[in-house]
N, CA, C and O of each residue as an XYZ file, in Angstrom:
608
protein
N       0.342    -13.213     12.001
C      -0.640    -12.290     12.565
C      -1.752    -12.044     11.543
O      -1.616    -11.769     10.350
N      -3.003    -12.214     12.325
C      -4.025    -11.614     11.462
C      -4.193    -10.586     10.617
O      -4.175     -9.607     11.362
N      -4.362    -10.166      9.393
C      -4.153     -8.671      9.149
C      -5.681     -8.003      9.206
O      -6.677     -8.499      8.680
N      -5.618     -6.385     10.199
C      -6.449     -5.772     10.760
C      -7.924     -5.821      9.599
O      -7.608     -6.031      8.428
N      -9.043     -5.690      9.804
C      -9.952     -5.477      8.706
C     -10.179     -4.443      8.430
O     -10.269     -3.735      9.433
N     -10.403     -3.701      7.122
C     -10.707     -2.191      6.963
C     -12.286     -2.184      6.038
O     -12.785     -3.073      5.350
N     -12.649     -1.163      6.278
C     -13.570     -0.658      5.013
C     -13.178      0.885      4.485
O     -13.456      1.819      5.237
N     -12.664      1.104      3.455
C     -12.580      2.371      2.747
C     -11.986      2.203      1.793
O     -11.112      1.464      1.340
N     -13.265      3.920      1.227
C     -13.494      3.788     -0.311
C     -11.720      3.690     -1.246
O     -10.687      3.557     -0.591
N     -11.716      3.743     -2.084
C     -10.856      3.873     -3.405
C     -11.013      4.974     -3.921
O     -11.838      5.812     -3.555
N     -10.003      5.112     -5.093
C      -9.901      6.568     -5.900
C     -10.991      6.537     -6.789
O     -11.149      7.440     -7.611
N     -11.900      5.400     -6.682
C     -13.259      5.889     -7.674
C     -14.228      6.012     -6.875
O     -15.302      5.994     -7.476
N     -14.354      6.180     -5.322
C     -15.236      5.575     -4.791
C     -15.960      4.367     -4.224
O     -16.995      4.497     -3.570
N     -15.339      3.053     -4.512
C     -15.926      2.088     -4.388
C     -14.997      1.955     -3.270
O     -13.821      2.200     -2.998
N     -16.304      1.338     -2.615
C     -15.838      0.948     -1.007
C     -15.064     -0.990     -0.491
O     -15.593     -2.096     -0.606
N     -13.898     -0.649     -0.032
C     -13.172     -1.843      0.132
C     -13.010     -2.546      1.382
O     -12.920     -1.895      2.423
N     -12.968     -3.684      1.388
C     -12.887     -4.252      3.131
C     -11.834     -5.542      2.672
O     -11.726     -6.010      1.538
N     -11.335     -5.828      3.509
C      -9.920     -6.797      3.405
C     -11.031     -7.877      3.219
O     -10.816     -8.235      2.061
N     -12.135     -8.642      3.685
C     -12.582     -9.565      2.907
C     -12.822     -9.513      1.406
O     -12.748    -10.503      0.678
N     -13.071     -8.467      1.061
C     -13.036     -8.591     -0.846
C     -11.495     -9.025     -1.445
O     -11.228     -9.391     -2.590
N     -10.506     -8.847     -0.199
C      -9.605     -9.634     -0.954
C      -8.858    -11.117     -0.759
O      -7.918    -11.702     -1.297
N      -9.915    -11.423      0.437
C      -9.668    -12.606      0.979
C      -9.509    -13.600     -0.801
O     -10.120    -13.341     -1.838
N      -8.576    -14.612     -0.581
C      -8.183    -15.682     -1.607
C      -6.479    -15.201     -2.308
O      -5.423    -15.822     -2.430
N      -6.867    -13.958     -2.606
C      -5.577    -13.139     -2.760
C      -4.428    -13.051     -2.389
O      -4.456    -13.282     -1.181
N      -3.166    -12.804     -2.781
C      -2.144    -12.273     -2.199
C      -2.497    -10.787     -2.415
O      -3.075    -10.403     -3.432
N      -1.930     -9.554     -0.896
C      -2.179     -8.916     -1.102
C      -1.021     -8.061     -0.331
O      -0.597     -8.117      0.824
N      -0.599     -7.030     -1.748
C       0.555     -6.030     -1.532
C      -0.081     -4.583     -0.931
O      -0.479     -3.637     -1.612
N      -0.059     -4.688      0.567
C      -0.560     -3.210      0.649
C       0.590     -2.669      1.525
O       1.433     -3.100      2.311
N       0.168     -1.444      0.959
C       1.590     -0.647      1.069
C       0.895      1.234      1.719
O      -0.154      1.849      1.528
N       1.636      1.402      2.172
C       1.434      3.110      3.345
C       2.387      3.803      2.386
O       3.477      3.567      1.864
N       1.552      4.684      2.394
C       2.769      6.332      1.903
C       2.064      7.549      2.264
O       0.837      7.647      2.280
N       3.080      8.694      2.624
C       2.665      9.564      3.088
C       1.551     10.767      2.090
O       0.825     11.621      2.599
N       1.628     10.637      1.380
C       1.394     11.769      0.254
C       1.124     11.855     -1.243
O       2.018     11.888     -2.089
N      -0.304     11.892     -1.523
C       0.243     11.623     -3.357
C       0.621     12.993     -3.593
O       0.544     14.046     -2.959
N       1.130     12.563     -4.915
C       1.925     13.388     -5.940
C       3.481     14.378     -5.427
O       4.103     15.241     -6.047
N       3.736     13.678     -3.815
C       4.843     13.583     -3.756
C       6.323     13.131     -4.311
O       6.434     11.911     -4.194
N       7.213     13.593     -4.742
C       8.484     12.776     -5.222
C       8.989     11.796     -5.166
O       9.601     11.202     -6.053
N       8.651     11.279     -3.311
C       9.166      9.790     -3.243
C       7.783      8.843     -3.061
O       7.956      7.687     -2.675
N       6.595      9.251     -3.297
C       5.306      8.669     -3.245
C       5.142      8.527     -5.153
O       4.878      7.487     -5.756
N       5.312      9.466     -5.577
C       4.920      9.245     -6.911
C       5.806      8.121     -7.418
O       5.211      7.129     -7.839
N       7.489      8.114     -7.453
C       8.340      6.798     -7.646
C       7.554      5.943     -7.269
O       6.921      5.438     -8.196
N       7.257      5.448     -5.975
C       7.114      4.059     -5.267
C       6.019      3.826     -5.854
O       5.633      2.658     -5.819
N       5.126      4.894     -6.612
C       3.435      4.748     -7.007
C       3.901      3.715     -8.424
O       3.512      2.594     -8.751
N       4.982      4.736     -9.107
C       4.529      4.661    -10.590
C       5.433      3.132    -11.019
O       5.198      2.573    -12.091
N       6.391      2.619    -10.103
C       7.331      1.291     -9.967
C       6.304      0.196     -9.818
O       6.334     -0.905    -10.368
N       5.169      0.776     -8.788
C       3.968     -0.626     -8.722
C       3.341     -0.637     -9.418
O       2.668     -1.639     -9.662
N       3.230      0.689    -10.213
C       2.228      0.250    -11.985
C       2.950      0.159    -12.671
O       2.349      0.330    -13.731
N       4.189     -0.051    -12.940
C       5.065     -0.627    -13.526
C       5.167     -2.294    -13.761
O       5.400     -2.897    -14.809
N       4.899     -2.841    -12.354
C       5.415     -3.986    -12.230
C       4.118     -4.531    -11.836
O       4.114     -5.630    -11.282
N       2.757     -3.774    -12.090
C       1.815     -4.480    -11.550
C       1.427     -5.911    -12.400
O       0.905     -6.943    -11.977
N       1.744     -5.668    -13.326
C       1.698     -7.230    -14.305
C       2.194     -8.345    -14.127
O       1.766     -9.407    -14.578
N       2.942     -8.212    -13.593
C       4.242     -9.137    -13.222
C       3.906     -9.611    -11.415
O       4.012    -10.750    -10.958
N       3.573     -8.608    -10.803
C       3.070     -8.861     -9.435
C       1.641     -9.927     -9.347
O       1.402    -10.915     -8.652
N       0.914     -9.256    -10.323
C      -0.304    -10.117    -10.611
C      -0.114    -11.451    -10.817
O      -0.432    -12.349    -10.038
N       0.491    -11.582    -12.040
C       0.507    -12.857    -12.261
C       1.703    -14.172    -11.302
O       2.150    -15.236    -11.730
N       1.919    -13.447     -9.813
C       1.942    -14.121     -9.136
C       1.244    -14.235     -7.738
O       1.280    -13.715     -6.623
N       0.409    -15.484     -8.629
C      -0.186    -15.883     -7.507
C      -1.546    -14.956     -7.290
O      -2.024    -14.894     -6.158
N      -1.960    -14.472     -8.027
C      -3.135    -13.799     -8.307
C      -3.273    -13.085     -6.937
O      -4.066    -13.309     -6.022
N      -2.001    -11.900     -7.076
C      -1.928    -10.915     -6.549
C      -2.318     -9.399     -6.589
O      -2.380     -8.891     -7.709
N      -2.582     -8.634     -5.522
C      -3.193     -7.433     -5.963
C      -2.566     -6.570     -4.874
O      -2.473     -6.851     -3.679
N      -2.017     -5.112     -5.702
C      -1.636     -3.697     -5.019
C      -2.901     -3.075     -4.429
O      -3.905     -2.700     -5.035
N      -2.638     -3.043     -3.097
C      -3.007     -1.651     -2.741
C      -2.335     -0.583     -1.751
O      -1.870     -0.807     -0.634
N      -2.415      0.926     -2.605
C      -1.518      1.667     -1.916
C      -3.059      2.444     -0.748
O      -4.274      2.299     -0.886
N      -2.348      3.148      0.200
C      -3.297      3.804      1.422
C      -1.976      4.597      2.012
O      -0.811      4.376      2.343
N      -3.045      5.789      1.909
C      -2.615      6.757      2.377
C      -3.828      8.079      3.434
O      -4.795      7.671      4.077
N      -3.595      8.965      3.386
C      -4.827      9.816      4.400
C      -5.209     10.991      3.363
O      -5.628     12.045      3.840
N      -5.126     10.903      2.454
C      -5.764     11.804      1.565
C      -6.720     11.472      1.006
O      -7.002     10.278      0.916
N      -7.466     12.415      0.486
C      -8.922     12.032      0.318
C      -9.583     11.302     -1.344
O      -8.908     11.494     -2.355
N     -10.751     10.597     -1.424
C     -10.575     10.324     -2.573
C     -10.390     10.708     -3.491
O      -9.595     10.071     -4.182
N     -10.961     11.904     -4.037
C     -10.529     13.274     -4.715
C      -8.954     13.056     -5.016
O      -8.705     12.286     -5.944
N      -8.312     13.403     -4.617
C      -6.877     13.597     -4.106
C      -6.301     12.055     -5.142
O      -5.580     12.056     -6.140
N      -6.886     10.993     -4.499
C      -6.583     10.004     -5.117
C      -6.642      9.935     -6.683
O      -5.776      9.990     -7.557
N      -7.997      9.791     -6.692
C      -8.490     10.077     -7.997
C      -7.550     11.137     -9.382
O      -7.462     10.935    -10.593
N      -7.131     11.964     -8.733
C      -5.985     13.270     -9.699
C      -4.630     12.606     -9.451
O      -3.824     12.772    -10.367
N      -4.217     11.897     -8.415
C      -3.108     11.293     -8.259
C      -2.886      9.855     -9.128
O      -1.910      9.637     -9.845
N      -3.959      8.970     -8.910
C      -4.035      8.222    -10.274
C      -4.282      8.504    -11.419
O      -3.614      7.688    -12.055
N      -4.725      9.032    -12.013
C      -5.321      9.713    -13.519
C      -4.061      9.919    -13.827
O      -3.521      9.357    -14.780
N      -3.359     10.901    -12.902
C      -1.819     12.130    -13.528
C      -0.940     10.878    -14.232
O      -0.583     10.903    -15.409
N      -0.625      9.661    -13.195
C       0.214      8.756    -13.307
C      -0.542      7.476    -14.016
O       0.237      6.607    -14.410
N      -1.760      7.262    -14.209
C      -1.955      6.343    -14.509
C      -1.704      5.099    -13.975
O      -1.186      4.202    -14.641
N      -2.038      4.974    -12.798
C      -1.704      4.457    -11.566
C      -3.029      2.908    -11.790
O      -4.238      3.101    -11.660
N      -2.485      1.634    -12.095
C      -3.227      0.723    -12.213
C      -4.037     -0.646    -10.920
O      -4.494     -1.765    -11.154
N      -3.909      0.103     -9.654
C      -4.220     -0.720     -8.804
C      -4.936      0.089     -7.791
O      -4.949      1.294     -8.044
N      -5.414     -0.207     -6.925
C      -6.469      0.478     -5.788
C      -5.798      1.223     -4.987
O      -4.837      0.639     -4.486
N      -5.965      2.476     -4.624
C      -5.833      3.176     -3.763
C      -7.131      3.698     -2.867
O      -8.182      4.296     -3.095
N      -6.601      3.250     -1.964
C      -7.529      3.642     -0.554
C      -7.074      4.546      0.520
O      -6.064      4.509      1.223
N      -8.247      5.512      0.464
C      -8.717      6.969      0.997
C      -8.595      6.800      3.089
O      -9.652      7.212      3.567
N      -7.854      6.446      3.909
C      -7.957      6.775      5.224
C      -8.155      7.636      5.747
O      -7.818      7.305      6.884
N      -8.715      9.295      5.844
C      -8.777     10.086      6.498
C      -8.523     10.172      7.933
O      -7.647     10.939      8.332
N      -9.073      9.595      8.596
C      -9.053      9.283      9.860
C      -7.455      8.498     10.708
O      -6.989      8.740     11.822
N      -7.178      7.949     10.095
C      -6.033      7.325      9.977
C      -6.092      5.649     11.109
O      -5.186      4.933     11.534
N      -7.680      5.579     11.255
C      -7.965      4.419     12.055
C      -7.388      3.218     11.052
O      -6.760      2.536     11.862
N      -7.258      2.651      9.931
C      -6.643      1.504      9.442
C      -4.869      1.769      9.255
O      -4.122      0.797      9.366
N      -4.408      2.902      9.019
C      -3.108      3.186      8.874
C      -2.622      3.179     10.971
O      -1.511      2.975     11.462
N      -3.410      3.359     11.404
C      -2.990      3.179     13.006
C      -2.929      1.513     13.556
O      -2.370      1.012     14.531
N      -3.778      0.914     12.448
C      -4.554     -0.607     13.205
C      -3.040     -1.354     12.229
O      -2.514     -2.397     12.618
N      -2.603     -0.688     11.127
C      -1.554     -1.655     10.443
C      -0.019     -1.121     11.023
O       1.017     -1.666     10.643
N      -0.029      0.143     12.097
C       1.223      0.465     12.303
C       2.107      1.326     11.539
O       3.334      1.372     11.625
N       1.382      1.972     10.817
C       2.123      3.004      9.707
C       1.759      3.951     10.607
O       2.816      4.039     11.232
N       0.749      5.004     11.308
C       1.194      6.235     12.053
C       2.181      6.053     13.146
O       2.157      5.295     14.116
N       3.080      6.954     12.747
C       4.387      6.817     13.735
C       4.632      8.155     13.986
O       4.051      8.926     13.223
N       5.616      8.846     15.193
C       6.628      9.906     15.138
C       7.267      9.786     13.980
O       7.657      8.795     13.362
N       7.336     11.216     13.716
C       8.394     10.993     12.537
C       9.135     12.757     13.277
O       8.729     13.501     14.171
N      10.190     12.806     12.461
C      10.684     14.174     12.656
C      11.473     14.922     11.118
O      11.960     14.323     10.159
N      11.388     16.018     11.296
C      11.935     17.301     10.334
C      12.410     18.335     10.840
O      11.722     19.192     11.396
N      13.625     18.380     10.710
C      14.189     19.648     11.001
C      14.681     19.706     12.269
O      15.408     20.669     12.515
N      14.440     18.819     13.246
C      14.237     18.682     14.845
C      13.065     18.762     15.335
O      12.873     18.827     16.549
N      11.896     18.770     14.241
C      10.659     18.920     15.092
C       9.909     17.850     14.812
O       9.650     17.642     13.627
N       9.493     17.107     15.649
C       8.656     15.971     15.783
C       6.849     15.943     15.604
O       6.008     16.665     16.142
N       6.752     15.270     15.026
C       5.074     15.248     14.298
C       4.873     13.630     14.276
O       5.658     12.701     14.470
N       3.077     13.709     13.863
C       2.849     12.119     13.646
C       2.585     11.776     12.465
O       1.569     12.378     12.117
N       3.170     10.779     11.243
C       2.853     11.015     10.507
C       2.583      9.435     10.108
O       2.369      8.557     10.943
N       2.644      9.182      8.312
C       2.443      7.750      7.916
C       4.024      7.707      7.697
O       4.814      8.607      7.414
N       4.207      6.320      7.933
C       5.565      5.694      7.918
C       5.536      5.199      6.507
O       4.431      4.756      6.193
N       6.413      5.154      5.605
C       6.505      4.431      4.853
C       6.701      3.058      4.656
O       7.782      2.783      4.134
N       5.803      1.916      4.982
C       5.384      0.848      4.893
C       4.753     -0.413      4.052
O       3.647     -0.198      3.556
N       5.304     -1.630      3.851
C       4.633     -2.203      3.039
C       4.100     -3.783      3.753
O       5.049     -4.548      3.924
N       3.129     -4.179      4.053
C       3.041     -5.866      4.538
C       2.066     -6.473      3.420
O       1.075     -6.039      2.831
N       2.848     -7.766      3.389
C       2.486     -8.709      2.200
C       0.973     -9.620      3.153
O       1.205     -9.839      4.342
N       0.220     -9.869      2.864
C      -0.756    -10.206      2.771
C      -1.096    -11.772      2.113
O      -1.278    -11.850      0.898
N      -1.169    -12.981      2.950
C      -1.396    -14.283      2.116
C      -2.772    -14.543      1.673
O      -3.581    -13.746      2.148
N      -3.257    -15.435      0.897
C      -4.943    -15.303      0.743
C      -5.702    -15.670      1.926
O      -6.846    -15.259      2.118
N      -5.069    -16.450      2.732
C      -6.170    -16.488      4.173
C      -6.540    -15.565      5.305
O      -7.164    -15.730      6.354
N      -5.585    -13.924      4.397
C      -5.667    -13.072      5.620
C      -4.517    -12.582      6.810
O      -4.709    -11.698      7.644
N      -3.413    -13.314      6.668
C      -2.454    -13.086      7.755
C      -1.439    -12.543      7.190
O      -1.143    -12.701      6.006
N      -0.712    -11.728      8.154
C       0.539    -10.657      7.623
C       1.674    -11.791      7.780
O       1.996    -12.321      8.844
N       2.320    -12.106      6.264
C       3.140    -12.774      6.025
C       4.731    -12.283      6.062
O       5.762    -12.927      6.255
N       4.466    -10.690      5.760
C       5.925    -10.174      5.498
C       5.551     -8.773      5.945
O       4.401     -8.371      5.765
N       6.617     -7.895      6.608
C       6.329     -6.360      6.981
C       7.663     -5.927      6.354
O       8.736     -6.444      6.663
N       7.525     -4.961      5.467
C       9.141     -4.026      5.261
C       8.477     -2.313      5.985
O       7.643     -1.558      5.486
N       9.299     -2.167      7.370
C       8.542     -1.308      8.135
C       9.259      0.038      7.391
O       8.684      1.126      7.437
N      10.719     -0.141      6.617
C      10.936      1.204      5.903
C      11.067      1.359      4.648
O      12.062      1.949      4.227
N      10.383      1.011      4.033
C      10.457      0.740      2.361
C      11.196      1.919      1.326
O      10.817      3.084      1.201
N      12.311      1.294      0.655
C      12.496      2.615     -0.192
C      12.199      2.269     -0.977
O      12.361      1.167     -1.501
N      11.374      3.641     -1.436
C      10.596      3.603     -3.001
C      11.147      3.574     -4.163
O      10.466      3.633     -5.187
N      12.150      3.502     -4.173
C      13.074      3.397     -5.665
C      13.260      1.769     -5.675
O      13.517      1.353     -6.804
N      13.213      1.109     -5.015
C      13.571     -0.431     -4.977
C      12.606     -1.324     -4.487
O      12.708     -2.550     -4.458
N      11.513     -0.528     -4.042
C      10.433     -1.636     -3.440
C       9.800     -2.788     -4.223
O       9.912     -3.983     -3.946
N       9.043     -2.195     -5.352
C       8.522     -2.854     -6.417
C       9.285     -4.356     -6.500
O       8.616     -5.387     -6.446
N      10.903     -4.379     -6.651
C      11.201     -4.977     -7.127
C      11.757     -5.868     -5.784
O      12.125     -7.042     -5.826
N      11.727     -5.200     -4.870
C      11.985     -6.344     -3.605
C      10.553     -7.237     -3.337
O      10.587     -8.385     -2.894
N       9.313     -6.532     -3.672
C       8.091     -7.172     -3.496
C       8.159     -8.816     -4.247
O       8.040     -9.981     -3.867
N       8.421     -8.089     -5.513
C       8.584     -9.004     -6.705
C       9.260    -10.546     -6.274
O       8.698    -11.614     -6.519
N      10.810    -10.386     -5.466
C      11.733    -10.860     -5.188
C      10.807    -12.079     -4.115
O      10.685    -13.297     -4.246
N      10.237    -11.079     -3.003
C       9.604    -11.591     -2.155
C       8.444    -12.871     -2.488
O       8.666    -14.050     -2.213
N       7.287    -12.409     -3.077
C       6.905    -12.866     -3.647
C       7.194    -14.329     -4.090
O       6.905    -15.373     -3.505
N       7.772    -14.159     -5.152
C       8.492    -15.516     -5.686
C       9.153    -16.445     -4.742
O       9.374    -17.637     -4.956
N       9.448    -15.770     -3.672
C      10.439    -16.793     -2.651
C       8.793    -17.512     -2.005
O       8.470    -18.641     -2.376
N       7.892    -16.718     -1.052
C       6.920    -16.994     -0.316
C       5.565    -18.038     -1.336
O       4.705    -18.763     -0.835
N       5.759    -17.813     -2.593
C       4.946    -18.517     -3.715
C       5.911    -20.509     -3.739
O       5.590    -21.608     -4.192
N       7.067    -19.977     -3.003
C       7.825    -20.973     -4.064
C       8.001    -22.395     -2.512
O       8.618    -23.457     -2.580
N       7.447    -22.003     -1.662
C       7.656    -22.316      0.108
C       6.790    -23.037      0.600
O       6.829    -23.319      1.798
């Protein structure tokens, strides 16, 4: 499948569209919330391993979420967060990739971002979807992934 096209900005402002990453492998990944507990893990595992992700296959993170750039911006700085994060407000690219879903708490049902990751080949097409990603292990299933889809 094609993967949807977006334009929006980053945590510095600079404005992104899935053709700037056309050639790329590309790790983009949904989370609900920065400076959340299980958003900050899954954040700080991909700047962890962003070196290692890179140098396969001249790959690139990006996390997206619905908070604003601002938001971003204090959420990377805190963590030192080494890859692009992109600002959705609207939640039109997190709707077009399938991350707004029902979710529920408590018994009460809301719409929220799913925790999501789809791998991205350089010509543009969704190669891999992990529709429930846990953030304590993702990084390193990416990694895993990766190497298999590089090696094919």
């Amino acid at each position: 499948m094609q993967a949807p096209n977006f334009s929006l900005p980053d945590q510095n402002g600079k404005t992104w569209t899935l053709d700037d990453l056309k050639g790329k492998w590309v790790v983009l990944y949904f989370y609900p919330k920065d400076d959340t507990p299980g958003c900050t893990v899954e954040a700080c595992n991909f700047r962890d391993a962003e070196s290692i992700i890179a140098e396969l296959g001249n790959c690139t993170v990006v996390g997206v979420s619905k908070d604003s750039v601002a938001s971003h911006k204090k959420f990377a700085d805190k963590h030192k967060l080494n890859f692009i994060l992109l600002s959705d407000e609207s939640t039109d690219m997190i709707n077009a990739y399938g991350a707004w879903q029902e979710k529920s708490m408590f018994g009460k049902k809301y719409m929220g971002i799913q925790r999501m990751t789809h791998i991205i080949n350089p010509s543009g097409k969704i190669v891999k979807t992990y529709p429930k990603a846990n953030p304590v292990k993702h990084a390193k299933e990416i990694i895993d992934e990766l190497k298999c889809l590089q090696s094919s």
